[in-house]
C-alpha positions in Angstrom: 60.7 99.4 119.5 57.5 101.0 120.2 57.2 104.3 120.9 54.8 104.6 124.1 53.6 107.1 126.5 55.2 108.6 129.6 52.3 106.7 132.1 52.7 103.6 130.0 56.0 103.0 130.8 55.5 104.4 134.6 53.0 101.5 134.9 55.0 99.0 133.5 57.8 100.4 135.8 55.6 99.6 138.8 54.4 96.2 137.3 58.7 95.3 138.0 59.7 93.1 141.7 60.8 96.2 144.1 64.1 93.8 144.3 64.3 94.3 140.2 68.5 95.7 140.5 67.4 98.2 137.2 65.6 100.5 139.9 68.5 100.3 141.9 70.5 101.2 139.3 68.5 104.2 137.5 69.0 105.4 141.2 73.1 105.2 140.7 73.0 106.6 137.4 70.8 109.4 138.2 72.6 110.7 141.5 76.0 110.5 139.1 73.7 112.2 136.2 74.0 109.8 133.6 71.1 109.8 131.3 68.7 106.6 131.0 65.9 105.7 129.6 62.8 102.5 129.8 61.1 101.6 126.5 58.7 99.1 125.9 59.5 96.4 123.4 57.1 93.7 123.4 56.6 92.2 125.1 58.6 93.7 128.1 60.0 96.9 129.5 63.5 97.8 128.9 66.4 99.6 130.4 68.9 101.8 128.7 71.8 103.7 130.1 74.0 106.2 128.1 77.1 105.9 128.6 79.7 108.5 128.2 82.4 108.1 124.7 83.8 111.1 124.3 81.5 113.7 122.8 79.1 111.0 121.9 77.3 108.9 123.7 77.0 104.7 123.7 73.8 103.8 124.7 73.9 100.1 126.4 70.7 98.0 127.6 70.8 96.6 130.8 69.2 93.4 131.8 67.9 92.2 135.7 71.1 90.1 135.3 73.4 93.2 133.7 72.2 95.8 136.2 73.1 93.5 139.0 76.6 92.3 137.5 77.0 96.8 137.4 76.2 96.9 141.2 78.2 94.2 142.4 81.3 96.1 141.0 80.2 99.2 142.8 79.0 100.6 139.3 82.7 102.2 138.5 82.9 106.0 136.7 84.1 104.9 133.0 83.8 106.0 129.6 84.3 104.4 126.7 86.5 104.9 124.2 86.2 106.0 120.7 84.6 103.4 118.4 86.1 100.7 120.1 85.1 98.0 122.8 87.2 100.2 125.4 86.7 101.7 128.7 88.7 104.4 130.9 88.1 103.5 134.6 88.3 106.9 135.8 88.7 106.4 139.4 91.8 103.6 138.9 92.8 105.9 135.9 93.2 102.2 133.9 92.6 101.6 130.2 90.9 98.1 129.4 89.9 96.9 125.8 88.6 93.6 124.2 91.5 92.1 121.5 90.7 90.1 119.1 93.6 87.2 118.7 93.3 86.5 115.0 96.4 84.1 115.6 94.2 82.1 118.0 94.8 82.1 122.0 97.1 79.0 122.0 99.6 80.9 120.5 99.1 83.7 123.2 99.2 81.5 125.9 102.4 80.0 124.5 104.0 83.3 124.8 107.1 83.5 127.6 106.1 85.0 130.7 102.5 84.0 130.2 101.5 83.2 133.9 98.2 81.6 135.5 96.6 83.5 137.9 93.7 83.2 140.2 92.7 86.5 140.9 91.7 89.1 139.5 93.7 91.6 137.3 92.5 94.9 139.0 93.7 93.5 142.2 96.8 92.1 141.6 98.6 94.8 142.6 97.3 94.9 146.3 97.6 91.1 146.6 99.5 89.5 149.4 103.4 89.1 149.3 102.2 85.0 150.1 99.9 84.6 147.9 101.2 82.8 145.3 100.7 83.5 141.3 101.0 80.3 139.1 104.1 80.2 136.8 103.0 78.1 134.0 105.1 75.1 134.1 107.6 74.8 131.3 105.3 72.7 128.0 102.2 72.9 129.7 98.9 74.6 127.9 96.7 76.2 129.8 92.8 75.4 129.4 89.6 77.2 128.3 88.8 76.9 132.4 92.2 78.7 133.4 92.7 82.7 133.7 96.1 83.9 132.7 98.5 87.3 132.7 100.9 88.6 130.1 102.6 91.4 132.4 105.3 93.5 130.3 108.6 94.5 131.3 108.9 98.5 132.1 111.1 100.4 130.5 113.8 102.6 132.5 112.0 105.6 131.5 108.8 104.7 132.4 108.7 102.7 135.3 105.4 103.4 136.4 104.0 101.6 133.0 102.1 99.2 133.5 100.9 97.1 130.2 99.4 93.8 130.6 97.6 91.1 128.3 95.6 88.4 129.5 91.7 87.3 131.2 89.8 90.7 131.2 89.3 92.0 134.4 85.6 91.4 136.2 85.1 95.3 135.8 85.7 95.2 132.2 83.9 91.5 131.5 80.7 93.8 132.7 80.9 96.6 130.6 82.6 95.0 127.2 80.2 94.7 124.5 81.3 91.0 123.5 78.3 89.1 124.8 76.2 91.5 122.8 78.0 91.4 119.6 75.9 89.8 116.6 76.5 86.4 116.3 76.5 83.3 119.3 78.8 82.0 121.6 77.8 78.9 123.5 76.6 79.0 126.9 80.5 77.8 128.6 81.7 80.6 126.6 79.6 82.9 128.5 80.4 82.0 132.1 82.9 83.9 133.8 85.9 82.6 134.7 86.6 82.2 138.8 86.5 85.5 140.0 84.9 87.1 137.6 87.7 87.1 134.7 86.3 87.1 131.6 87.0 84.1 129.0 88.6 86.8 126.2 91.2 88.7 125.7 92.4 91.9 126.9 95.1 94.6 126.9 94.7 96.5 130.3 97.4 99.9 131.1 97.5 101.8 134.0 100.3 103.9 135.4 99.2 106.5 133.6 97.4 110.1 134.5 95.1 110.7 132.3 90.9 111.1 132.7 89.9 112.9 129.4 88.2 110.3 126.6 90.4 112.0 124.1 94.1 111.6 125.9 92.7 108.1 127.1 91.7 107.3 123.1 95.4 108.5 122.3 97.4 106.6 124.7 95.0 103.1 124.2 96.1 103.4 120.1 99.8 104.3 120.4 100.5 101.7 123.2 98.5 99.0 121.8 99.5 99.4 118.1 103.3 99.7 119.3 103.0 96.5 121.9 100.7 94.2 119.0 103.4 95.3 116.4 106.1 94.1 118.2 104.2 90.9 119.0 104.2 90.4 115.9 107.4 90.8 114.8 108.9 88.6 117.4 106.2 85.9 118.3 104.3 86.1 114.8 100.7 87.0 116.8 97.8 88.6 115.2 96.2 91.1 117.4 93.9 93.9 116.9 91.5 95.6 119.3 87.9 95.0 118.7 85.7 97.2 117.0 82.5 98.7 119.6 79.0 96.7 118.8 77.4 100.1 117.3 80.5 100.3 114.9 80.0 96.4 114.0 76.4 97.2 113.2 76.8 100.6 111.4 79.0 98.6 109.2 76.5 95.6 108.6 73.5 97.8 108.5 75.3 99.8 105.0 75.2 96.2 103.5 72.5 96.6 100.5 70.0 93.3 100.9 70.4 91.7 97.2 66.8 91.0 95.5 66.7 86.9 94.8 65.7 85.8 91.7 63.2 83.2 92.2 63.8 81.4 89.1 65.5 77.5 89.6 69.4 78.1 88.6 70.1 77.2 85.0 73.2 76.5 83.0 75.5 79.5 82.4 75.5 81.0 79.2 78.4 83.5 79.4 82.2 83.1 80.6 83.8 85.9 82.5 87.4 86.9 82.2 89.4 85.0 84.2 92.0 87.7 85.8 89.2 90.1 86.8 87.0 87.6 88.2 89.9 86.6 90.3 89.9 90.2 91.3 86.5 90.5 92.0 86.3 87.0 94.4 89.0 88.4 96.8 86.8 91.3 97.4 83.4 89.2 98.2 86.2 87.6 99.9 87.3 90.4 102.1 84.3 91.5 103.8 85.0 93.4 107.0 88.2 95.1 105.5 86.7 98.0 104.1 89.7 99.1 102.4 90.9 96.2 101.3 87.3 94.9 99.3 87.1 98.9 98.2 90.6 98.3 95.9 89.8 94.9 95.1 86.5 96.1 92.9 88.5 99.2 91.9 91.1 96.6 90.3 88.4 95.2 88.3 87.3 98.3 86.7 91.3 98.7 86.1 91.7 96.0 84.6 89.3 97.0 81.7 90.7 101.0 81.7 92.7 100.1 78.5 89.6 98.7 76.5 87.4 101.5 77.3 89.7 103.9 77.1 90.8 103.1 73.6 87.0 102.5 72.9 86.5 106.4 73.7 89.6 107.8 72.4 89.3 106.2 68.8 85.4 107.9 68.8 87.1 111.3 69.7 89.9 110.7 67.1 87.1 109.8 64.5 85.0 112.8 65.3 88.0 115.5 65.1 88.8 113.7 61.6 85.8 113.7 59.9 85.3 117.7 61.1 85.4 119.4 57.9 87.3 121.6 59.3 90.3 119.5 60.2 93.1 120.7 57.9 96.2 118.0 57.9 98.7 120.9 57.1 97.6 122.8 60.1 99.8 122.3 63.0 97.6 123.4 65.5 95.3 120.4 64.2 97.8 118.2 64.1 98.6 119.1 67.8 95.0 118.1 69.0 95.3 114.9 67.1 98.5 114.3 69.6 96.9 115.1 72.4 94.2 113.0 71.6 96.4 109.8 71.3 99.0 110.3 73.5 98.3 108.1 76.7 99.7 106.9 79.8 100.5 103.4 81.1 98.1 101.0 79.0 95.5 103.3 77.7 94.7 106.3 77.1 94.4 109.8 79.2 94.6 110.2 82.3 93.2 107.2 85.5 90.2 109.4 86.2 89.9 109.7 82.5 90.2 106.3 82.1 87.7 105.1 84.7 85.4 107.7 83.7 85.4 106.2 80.2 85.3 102.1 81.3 82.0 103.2 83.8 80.4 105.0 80.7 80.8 102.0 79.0 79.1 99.3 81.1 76.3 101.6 82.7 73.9 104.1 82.2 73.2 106.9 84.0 69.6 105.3 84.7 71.3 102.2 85.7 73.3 104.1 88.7 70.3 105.8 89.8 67.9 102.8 89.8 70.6 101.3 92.0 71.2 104.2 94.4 67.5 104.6 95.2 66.0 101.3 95.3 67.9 101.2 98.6 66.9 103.4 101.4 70.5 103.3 103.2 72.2 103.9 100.0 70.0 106.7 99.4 70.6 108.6 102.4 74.6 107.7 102.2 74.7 109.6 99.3 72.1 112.5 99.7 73.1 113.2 103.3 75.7 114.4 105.1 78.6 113.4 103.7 80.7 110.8 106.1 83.9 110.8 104.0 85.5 114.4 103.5 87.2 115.0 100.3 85.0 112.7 97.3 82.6 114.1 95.5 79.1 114.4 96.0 76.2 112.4 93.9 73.4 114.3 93.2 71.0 111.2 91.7 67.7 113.8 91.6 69.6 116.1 89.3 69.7 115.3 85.6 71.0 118.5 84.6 74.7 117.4 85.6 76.5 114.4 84.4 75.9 111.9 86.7 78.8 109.1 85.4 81.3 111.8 86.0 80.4 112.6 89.4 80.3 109.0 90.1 83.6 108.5 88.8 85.1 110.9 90.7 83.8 109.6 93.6 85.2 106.6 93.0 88.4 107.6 92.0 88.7 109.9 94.7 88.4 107.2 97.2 90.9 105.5 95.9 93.4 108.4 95.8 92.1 108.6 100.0 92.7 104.7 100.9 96.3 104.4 98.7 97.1 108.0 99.6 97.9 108.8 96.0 98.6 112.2 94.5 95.6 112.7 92.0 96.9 112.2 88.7 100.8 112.2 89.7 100.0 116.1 90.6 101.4 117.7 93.5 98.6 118.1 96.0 98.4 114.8 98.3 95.3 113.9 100.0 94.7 113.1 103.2 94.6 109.1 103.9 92.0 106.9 104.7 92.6 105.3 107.8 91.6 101.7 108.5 89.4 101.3 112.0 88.1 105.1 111.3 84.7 106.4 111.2 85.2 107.3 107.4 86.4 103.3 106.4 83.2 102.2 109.0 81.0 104.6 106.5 82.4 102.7 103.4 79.7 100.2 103.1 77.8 102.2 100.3 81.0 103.4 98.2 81.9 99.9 98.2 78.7 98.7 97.1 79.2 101.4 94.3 82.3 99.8 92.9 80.9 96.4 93.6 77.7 97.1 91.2 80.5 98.7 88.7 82.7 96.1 88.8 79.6 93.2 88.1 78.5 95.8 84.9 82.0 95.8 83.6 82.5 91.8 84.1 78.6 91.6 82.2 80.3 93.8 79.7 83.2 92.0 79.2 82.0 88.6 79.0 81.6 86.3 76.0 79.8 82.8 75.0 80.5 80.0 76.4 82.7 77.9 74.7 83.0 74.6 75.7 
């Protein structure tokens, strides 16, 4: 995106059709004061609104096409919602977000009290006693082409609920982020349903008083992790609400890019040990669960703790025998030699210890920093401000400290966060690592950490092939 002058972009402004709906809308959004912006990207101009999300802001571009799908819903005062693809409609005092049906919408639509409907959701409640809303007939499956409801009982003591899934609403299938997500849906997918409905999912609540982002943010996570969990356990659905674009993105954009070789593929020379491997595939092979691929490398550098640490502890035990001082009628020096070989679980010394000794035994300290800075992202991630409270930091410019300890405390630490683990059986508890947070969406260089680890350690374990 090019960074051009003030009169460049008022020239390009007055190059647009007076009928261009942007113009109309930077009207709108500057008599509500809502900040926008036009920047040139070649070769045309842009628009940009910024949105309120809490304390933050979510910056949006708006096409010809957007800005004129904004008016014709009389440009509602919303805010979005944490890192989510959410919105509080002030004005209506409604919460709308996009849900992603990992069970697949068939089974959604199967659900009883599913209903077809022909108008929109925001105005069913003002609809006609004689208009008529569709009840699905009994084995019937609705189509691609048909909008439907999921309206929930209320509950005695909170009547004035109102929770509903089904088509999002044509105020919400303008401002959701879906069609703008990475990624391509084909042109029928992008179509609108009749009236506007969007062709996804949503979970829509009203009923409620509330106008603040924060108390908004609150009652969208306990309601919708409350109604998707019991879903669940009676239907067997998959729901979760999706993630916002700029979270998708922040996550992708921590991804490091791997150098190719550009030699043709040969024959392997090496075999890998099987169980770790194993391991290490159902991380590659849990990419967007942050947490889930974090463990997954972890597991791998476990499964080698009891090598290593043996390794280490027999080159400690060595050293303290062979010191001339070492007098086998001392008890004091008998004492150390205890300590020295007592252990827990498989190997010995405490986990940190442990993983402290298997990383020092697959990398160098060069090794870690060669990695760290020949990637600008990683760099930054680990230099900056630190994202994720509680780890410690790496300091790659500093040779005076010992880098492989730092970085195994990191890693460790991370752990202790996502399992919620008491460090080393002690007393103090940490706080946990939530799934969906801004700390697991800053994950993607920690986990590329333990993912370069865990290859080092599989190199280091591995042996001829033998055929």
């Amino acid at each position: 995106m090019a960074d051009e002058s003030s009169d460049f972009i008022q020239q390009k402004k007055a190059e647009l059709n007076e009928n261009d709906a942007r113009l109309e809308l930077e009207k709108r959004c500057t008599e509500r004061g809502i900040e926008t912006a036009w920047v040139w990207q070649d070769p045309t101009i842009r628009f940009r609104i910024a949105f309120p999300n809490g304390r933050n802001k979510r910056w949006q571009f708006a096409s010809e096409k957007t800005a004129a799908d904004f008016l014709s819903i009389d440009f509602p005062d919303i805010t979005y919602l944490g890192d989510f693809d959410a919105i509080l409609l002030k004005d209506k005092q409604t919460i709308e977000a996009y849900v992603l049906m990992n069970s697949g919408i068939s089974r959604m639509q199967d659900l009883p009290g599913v209903r077809k409907i022909g108008y929109s959701q925001m105005e069913l409640s003002d609809l006609d006693e004689d208009v008529e809303i569709e009840q699905k007939p009994s084995g019937s499956r609705l189509t691609m082409n048909d909008a439907w409801i999921l309206e929930f009982s209320p509950t005695p003591d909170r009547p004035d609920l109102r929770v509903e899934l089904g088509s999002a609403s044509r105020e919400f299938s303008v401002f959701s982020e879906r069609y703008r997500r990475r990624g391509t849906f084909r042109a029928r997918e992008r179509e609108p349903l009749p009236y506007g409905l969007g062709r996804f999912c949503s979970i829509r609540i009203s009923g409620i008083n509330v106008t603040r982002h924060d108390e908004a943010l609150d009652i969208l996570n306990r309601i919708s992790g409350a109604v998707f969990f019991e879903l669940d356990l009676q239907y067997g659905t998959d729901l979760i609400l999706a993630p916002s674009e700029t979270s998708d993105r922040a996550r992708l954009g921590t991804r490091v890019q791997q150098e190719k070789a550009q030699e043709t593929p040969r024959n392997p020379q090496n075999q890998y040990p099987e169980k770790p491997l194993s391991l290490y595939w159902y991380g590659r092979g849990a990419s967007g669960l942050p947490l889930l691929e974090y463990l997954a490398y972890y597991q791998v550098l476990e499964y080698f703790f009891p090598s290593f640490s043996h390794r280490d502890t027999l080159t400690k035990l060595r050293n303290e025998l062979l010191d001339p001082r070492f007098r086998p009628d001392d008890d004091s020096n008998l004492v150390r030699i205890i300590n020295l070989t007592s252990g827990t679980g498989k190997g010995f010394g405490s986990e940190r210890e442990q993983l402290r000794s298997t990383i020092s035994g697959c990398v160098t300290e060069d090794h870690v920093r060669d990695f760290v800075s020949g990637n600008s992202a990683l760099s930054e991630h680990f230099s900056g401000k630190q994202k994720i409270k509680d780890v410690a930091n790496l300091t790659i410019a500093d040779r005076q400290n010992d880098l492989l300890t730092s970085v195994a405390n990191r890693v460790y630490e991370i752990r202790c966060r996502i399992v919620h683990a008491k460090e080393d059986g002690g007393k103090s508890s940490v706080d946990l690592l939530l799934p969906f947070s801004r700390e697991a969406e800053a994950l993607g260089p920690d986990i590329e950490l333990v993912k370069f680890l865990a290859q080092k350690v599989l190199i280091t374990g591995a042996s001829r092939l033998r055929l």
